[in-house]
N, C-alpha and C positions, 0 to 999 in steps of 0.2 A: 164792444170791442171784440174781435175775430181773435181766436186765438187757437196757432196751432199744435199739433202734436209734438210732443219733447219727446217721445222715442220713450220714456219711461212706463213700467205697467204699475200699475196702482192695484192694492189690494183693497180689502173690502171696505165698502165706506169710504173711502181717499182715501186711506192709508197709504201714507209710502210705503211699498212692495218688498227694501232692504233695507237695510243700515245706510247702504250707499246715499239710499234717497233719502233718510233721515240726515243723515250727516250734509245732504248737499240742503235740504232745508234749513237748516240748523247756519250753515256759515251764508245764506241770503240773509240772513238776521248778525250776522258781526260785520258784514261789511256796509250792510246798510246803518248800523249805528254807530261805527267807525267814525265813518264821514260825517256824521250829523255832530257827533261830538267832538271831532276835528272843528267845522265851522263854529262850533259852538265856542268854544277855547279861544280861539282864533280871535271871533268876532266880540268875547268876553273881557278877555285880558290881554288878547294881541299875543298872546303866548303862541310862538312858532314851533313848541315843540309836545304836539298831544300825544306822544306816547306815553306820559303817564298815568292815561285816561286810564279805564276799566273797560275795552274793546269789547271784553266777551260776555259783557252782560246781558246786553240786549240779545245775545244768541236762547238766551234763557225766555225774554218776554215773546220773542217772536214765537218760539215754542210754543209756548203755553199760547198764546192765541190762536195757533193753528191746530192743536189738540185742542181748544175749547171749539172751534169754530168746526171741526171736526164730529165734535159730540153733541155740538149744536141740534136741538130741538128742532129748529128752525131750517128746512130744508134748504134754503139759500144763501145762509151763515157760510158756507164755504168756499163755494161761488164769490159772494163779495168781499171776503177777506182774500181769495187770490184774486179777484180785478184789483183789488188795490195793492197788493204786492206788485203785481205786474206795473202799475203805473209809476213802479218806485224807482223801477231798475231799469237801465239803457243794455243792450246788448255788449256790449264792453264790458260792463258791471258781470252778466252772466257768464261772461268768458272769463274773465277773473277768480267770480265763486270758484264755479267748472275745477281751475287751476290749483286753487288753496285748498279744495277738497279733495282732488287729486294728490297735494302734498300733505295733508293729515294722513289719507289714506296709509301713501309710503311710510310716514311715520309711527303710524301706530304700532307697531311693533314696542320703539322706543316708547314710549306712552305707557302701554300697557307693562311693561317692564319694571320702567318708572314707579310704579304704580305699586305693582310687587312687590320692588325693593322697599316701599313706606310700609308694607305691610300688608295690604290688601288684597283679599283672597282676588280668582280667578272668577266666580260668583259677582263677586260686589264691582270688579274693574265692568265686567260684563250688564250690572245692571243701570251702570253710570254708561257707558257707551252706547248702548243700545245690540251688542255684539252679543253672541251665544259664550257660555263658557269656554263650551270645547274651542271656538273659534279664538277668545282670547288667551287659552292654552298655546294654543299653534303661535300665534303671533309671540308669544314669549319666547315658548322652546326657539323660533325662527331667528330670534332677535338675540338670544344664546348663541347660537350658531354663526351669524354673521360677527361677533364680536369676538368670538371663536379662532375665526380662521382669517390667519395672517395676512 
């Protein structure tokens, strides 16, 4: 399967290059397990209403395969874990991610605040997000600021 340039640079290894592309990895795996466990619910119990699923689980397994497949041994562990990502998702699907991950993005401010106000250092918000400290400093101080001014 041809597959072309997404405009994104990749660091070593395939690394995602930022957080951005961590994060935009990370919700191809909540929306793809969304939907399976939507049909699933659905086609289980007839139950019309899957929000009471666990959406954001799966954001966690697709991780971990994609950091396993990553550290893979196996020089084409990567490779065939993204042909089969790619076979999962219709263009529609990626315009979606794109969008949701665009709306965490704006979010995060609120998030990492959240986060704060439980208690938890700048440090730990940062090691749970994939974000720098300083970087989830600023998002606080920002998110201060906006709730701030009238």
């Amino acid at each position: 399967m041809d597959q072309e340039p997404n405009g994104n640079e990749q660091g070593t290894e395939g690394a995602p290059a930022t957080a951005s592309d961590r994060l935009v990895a990370d919700m191809l795996g909540l929306f793809n397990k969304y939907e399976r466990e939507t049909a699933a619910a659905r086609a289980a119990k007839g139950d019309t209403n899957p929000y009471d699923l666990a959406p954001y689980e799966d954001v966690h397994g697709l991780t971990n395969e994609y950091e396993a497949a990553r550290a893979s041994k196996d020089p084409d562990a990567l490779d065939q874990f993204l042909d089969n990502l790619a076979e999962d998702f219709h263009l529609d699907d990626v315009r979606a991610l794109r969008t949701a991950t665009a709306a965490v993005q704006a979010a995060m401010g609120r998030i990492a605040l959240a986060a704060r106000v439980k208690g938890m250092s700048p440090d730990q918000i940062a090691a749970e997000t994939g974000y720098t400290a300083s970087r989830i400093t600023q998002f606080i101080r920002e998110e201060k600021q906006r709730l701030a001014t009238p």
